[in-house]
N, C-alpha and C positions, 0 to 999 in steps of 0.2 A: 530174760534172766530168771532165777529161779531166787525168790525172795524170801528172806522171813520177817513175820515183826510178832515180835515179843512182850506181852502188853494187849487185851481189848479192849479196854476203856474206849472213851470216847477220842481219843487220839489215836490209839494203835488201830481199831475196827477199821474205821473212816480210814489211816494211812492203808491200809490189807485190800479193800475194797476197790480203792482207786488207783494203788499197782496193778492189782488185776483187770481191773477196766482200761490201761492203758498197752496193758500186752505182755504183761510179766507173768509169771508161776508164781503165785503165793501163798505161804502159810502161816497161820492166824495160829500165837499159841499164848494161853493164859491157862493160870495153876485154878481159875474157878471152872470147875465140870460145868456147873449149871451154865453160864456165861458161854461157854465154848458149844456146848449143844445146844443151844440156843440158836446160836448164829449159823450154825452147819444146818439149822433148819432154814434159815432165812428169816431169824425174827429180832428186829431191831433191840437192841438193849435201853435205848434213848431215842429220844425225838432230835430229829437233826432232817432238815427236809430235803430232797433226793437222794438221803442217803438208802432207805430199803431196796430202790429201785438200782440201785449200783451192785446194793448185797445181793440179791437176786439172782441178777442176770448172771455176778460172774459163778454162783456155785453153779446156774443152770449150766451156763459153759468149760465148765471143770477148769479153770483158770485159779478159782480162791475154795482153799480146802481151811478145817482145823483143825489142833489136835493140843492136847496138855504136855506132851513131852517134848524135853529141850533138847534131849537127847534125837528125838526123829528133826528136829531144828536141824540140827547142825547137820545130821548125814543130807535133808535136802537143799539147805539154801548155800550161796553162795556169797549174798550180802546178808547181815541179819540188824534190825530195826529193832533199837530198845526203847519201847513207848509206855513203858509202865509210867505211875505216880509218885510225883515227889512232891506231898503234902508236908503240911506246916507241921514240924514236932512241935507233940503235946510240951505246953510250958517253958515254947521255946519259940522264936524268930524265924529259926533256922530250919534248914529244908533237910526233910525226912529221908537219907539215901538205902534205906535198905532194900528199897525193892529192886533198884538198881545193880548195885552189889550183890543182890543175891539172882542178876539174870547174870552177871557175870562169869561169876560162882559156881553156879549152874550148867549153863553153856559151856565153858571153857574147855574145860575137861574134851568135849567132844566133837570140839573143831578140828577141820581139816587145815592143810596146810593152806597157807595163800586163802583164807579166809579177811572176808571184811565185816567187823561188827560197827555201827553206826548210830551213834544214840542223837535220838530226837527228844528225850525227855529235857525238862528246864531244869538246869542244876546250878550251884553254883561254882564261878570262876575257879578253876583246878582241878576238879572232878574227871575231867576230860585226860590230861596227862596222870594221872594216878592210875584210872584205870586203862589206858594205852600201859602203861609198866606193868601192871598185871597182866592184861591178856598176852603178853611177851613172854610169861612165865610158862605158858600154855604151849609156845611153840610160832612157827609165823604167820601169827597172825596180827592184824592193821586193825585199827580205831579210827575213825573219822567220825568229826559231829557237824548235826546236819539242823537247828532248830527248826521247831514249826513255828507259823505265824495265824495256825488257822482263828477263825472269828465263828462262835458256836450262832449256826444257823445259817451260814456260809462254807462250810467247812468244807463238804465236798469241790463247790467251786474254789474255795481257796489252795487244796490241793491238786487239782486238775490245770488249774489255771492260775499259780501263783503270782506273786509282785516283785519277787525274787526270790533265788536260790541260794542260801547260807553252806557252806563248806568249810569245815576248817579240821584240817590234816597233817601229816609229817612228812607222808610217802606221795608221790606223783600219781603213783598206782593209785592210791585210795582213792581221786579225784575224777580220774581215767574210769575207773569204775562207777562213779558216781553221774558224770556226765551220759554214762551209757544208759543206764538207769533211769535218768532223769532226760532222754533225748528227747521226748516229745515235746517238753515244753520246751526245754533248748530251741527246740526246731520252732517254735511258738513265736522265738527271740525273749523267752523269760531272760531277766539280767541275771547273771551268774557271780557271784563274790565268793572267791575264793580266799580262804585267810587259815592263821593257827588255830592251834584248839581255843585258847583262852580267849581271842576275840570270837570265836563262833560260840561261844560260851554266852560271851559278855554282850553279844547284840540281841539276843531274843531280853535277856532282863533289861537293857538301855530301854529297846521298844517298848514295852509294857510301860515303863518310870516315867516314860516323856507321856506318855497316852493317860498316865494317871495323873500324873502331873495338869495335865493342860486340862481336864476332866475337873479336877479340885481348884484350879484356877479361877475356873467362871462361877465354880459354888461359893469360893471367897467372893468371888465378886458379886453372888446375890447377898452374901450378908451385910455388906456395903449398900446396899441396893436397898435391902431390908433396912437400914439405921436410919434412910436418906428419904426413903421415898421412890427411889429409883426405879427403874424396869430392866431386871438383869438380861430380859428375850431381846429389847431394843439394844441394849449394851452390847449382848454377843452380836446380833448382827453388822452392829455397825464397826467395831474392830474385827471382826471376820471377812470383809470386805480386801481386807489388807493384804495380799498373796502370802507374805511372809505370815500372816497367822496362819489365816483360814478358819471355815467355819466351821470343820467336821471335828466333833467332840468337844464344844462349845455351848453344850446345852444345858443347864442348870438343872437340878432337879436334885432326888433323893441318894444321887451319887452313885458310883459303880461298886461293883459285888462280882460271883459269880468263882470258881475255881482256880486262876489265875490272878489277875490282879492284885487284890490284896494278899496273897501269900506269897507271890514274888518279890514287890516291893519290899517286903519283911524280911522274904530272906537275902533280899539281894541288902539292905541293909546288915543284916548279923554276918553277912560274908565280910563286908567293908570293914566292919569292924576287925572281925579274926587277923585282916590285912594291916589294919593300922592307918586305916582311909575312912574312918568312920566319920570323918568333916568332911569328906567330900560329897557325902550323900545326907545330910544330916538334915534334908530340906526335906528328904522323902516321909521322915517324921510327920512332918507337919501336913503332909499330902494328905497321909492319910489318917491324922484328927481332923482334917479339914472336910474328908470322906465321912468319918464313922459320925460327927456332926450334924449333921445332915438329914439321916436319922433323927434325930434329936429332936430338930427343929420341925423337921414332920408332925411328932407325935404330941411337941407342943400350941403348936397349929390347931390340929384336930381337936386336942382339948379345949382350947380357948372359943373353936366355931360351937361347943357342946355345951358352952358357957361356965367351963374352968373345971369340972373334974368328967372324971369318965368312967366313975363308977355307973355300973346298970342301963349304960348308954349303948343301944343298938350299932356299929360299924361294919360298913359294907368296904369291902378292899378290894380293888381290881385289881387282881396280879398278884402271884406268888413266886415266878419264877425271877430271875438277877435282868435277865431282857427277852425282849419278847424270841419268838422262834425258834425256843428250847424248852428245855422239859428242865433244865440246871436251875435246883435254890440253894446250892452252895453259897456260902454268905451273902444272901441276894438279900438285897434291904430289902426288896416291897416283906420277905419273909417276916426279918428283924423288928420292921415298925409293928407289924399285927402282932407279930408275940411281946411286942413294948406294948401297947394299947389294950391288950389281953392282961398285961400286967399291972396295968392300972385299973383293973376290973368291968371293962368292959367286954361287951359281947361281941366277939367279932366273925363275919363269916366272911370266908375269902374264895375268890372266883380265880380260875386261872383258863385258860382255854387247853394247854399241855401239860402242865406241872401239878393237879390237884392228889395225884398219888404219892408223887416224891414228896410236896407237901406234909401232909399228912401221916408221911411216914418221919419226918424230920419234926413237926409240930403238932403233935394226935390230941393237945390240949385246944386248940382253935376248931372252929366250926366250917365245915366246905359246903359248895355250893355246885353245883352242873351247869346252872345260867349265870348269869352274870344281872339280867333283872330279877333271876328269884333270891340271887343274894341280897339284891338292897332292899327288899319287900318290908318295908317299916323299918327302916335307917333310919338312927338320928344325923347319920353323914355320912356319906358317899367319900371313899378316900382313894385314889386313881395312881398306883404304883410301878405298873410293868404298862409299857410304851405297846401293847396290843392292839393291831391294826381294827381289830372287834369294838373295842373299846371305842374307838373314832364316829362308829356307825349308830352308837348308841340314840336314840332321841330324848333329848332332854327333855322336853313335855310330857312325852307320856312313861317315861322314871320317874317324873315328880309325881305322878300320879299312886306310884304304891310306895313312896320311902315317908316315911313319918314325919320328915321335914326335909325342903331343899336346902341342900346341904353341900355344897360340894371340895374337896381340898385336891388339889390337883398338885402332884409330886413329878412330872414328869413334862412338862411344856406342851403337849400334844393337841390337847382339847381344845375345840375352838372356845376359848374363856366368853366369848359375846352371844356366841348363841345360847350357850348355858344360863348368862345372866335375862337375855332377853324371855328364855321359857319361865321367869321366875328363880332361878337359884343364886343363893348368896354360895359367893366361891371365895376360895381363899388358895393362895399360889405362892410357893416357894420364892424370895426376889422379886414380887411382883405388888403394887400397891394395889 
C-alpha cells in the first residue's frame, strides 16, 4: 500500500521506516526542512538502536522517500499516519493539540475520496470523534485511531513485532484497511483489538497510568523501607514472585521521566477532570509526587554522603538520559538531580554514553564528560543515575583510585552494592539500609 505518516519525530521516523521495511510505499512528511533532509540522506535524527539500519536500506530500496508537503501527502497515500507531538501546555496539565489540528487542517483540504487518515499520536479521550467530524467536512473521508505502544530503545522491535494491535474506528472499511496494512504481523498472530475511537483513545493513557502507577508503588515502598530499615530490592522480589504482580517495573530507584510518561498522566488527569471524573483518577496525583520525590531524596542523599552541604563539592553523575538506550533527557531525573545538585552549588560533571549533546543542550550550565572515569577524576561522590549497561562494567577499585573519595549513591538498583563496598566504597542506595 502506499502510506503516509505525518510527523518525524521519534514516533513518526521509526513508524515510516518500518512500513517500508515490511513492504509498503512510504512517505515521511514533517514541516522541519532540516529534519526531512536529514533523513532523505539516511541520518538518524535520535539514537534508537537498529533504527539507522531500517532507515537505510529502505531509501536504498526506494520504498521510504520525504518530503515537507501535505499537499504531495495526500495525492500519494492512501492511509495517512498523524505522528506529530502532543506536548504538555505551557502552565497547564493538559495536552498541547495544535500540531495535531493543524496536520488536519492541512491535509484535508487535499484528500481524495475514500481516503483513511489514522492518528497514532496520544491525545486525549474525544479528540478522535472531533476530528472524525472534521475530516467529514472535507469530503469521504474515515478516521481510525491506531495508538502506539513503542518503548524508546526498542521501538523498532516493538513496531515490527508488536504485543498487540489497538484499532478503534466507526466504518468496517477503516479496519479492513488497517488489517491490510498491518497483515504481516496479523500473519505473526499479533492479537488484534478492535474497539471505538474513545476506547482506542483511552487505552494507550490506561497503559502508561498502570506502568506509572506500579513504577511509584515500589518508590512508596522504599520510603517505607527507608523509615524502617527495610530493603526495598528484597521487598520487590519477594512480592514479584506473585503472577498476579510480577516483577517488571518493580524496581526502585530515582523514578521514571522521559517524553511520555509524566505528561500523559497529567493530561490524562486535566482530561478527567473537563469530564467530571476527576475522583476517578485522583490517585494519579499522588503517582507522580510520589515520582518527582524521588528526585529529592537523591539529592538529599548525596548531600548527606558529602557531609550536609554541596557547596564546592566535586560530583560525578552517570547518566543523563530518562533510561538507558536513548539519547531522550526529556524530564529524565538522572538530568533533574545534576541540575538540583548544581543548585546547591556543587560542581557537577555528567557522563552519558548517547545523550551528552541533547544534555547540554537542555543543561549548558553543568559540566560533561566523554568517559565515564574522566568524569569522576577527583569526585567527592560518584552518583549512578541512568541504568547504563557501561556503567555495570565499571571497576570499582581502580575508580577509587582517581575520585577524591569513595563515595558512591546509587539511584537506580543496578550495581552490584558488595563489590563496590568490598573495593573500599562507602555506598548509599535509594530503599536500601
Amino acid at each position: 500500500m502506499r502510506l503516509t505518516v505525518i510527523g518525524t519525530g521519534y514516533l513518526g521516523a521509526v513508524h515510516a521506516a518500518c512500513m517500508a521495511e515490511i513492504g509498503h510505499e512510504v512517505l515521511g512528511v514533517d514541516v522541519d526542512e532540516a529534519k526531512i533532509a536529514a533523513l532523505a540522506e539516511g541520518q538518524a535524527p535520535f539514537y534508537e538502536p537498529g533504527f539507522p539500519e531500517v532507515l537505510t536500506r529502505n531509501l536504498e530500496n526506494g520504498r521510504l522517500r520525504f518530503s515537507t508537503s501535505l499537499a504531495d501527502a495526500a495525492a500519494f497515500g492512501d492511509v495517512h499516519f498523524i505522528c506529530v507531538g502532543t506536548p504538555q501546555l505551557p502552565g497547564s496539565d493538559a495536552a498541547d493539540l495544535r500540531h495535531v489540528d493543524a496536520v488536519v487542517e492541512g491535509l484535508g483540504p487535499h484528500l481524495r475520496a475514500g481516503a483513511l487518515v489514522v492518528g497514532k499520536s496520544t491525545v486525549p479521550v474525544g479528540t478522535a470523534s472531533r476530528l472524525a467530524a472534521r475530516l467529514r467536512e472535507f469530503g469521504d473521508v474515515q478516521l481510525a485511531w491506531n495508538p502506539e505502544f513503542l518503548r524508546e530503545g526498542f521501538a523498532v522491535e516493538d513496531t515490527l513485532r508488536p504485543d498487540r494491535l489497538v484499532v478503534g474506528s466507526t466504518d468496517p472499511r477503516s479496519e479492513q484497511t488497517l488489517r491490510h496494512v498491518y497483515a504481516t504481523m496479523l500473519n505473526d498472530l499479533t492479537p488484534w483489538v478492535g474497539t471505538d475511537l474513545a476506547t482506542a483513545e483511552l487505552v494507550k493513557v490506561a497503559a502508561n497510568s498502570f506502568l506509572a502507577t506500579k513504577i511509584s508503588f515500589i518508590n512508596a515502598m522504599a520510603e517505607i523501607c527507608e523509615a524502617t530499615g527495610g530493603d526495598v530490592t528484597t521487598l520487590a522480589r519477594a512480592i514479584g514472585y506473585d503472577t498476579r504482580i510480577g516483577e517488571r517495573f518493580l524496581r526502585a530507584g530515582v523514578g521514571f521521566g522521559g517524553g511520555c510518561l509524566p505528561k500523559d498522566i497529567r493530561a490524562f488527569r486535566a482530561r478527567a477532570a473537563e469530564l467530571g471524573c476527576d475522583e476517578s483518577v485522583r490517585f494519579l496525583a499522588d503517582v507522580d509526587a510520589i515520582n518527582l520525590r524521588r528526585r529529592v531524596k537523591v539529592v538529599q542523599l548525596v548531600r548527606e554522603a558529602v557531609g550536609g552541604s554541596l557547596a564546592d563539592r566535586s560530583v560525578a553523575v552517570l547518566g543523563a538520559t530518562f533510561k538507558p538506550d536513548s539519547d531522550d533527557v526529556r524530564d529524565s531525573p538522572a538530568l533533574a538531580v545534576a541540575a538540583a545538585l548544581h543548585g546547591e552549588g556543587a560542581r557537577v560533571t555528567v557522563h552519558d554514553p548517547r545523550g551528552l549533546d541533547n544534555a547540554r543542550a537542555a543543561r549548558p550550565e553543568l559540566d560533561y564528560s566523554p568517559g565515564a572515569e574522566k568524569a569522576c577524576e577527583g569526585a567527592d561522590v560518584v552518583v549512578h543515575l541512568t541504568e547504563w549497561p557501561e556503567y555495570l562494567e565499571l571497576d570499582p577499585a581502580e575508580l577509587a583510585d582517581v575520585v577524591a573519595a569513595p563515595v558512591l549513591v546509587e539511584g537506580r538498583h543496578t550495581i552490584d552494592l558488595a563489590a563496590w563496598r568490598s573495593a573500599g566504597w562507602e555506598v548509599h542506595a535509594l530503599g536500601r539500609p
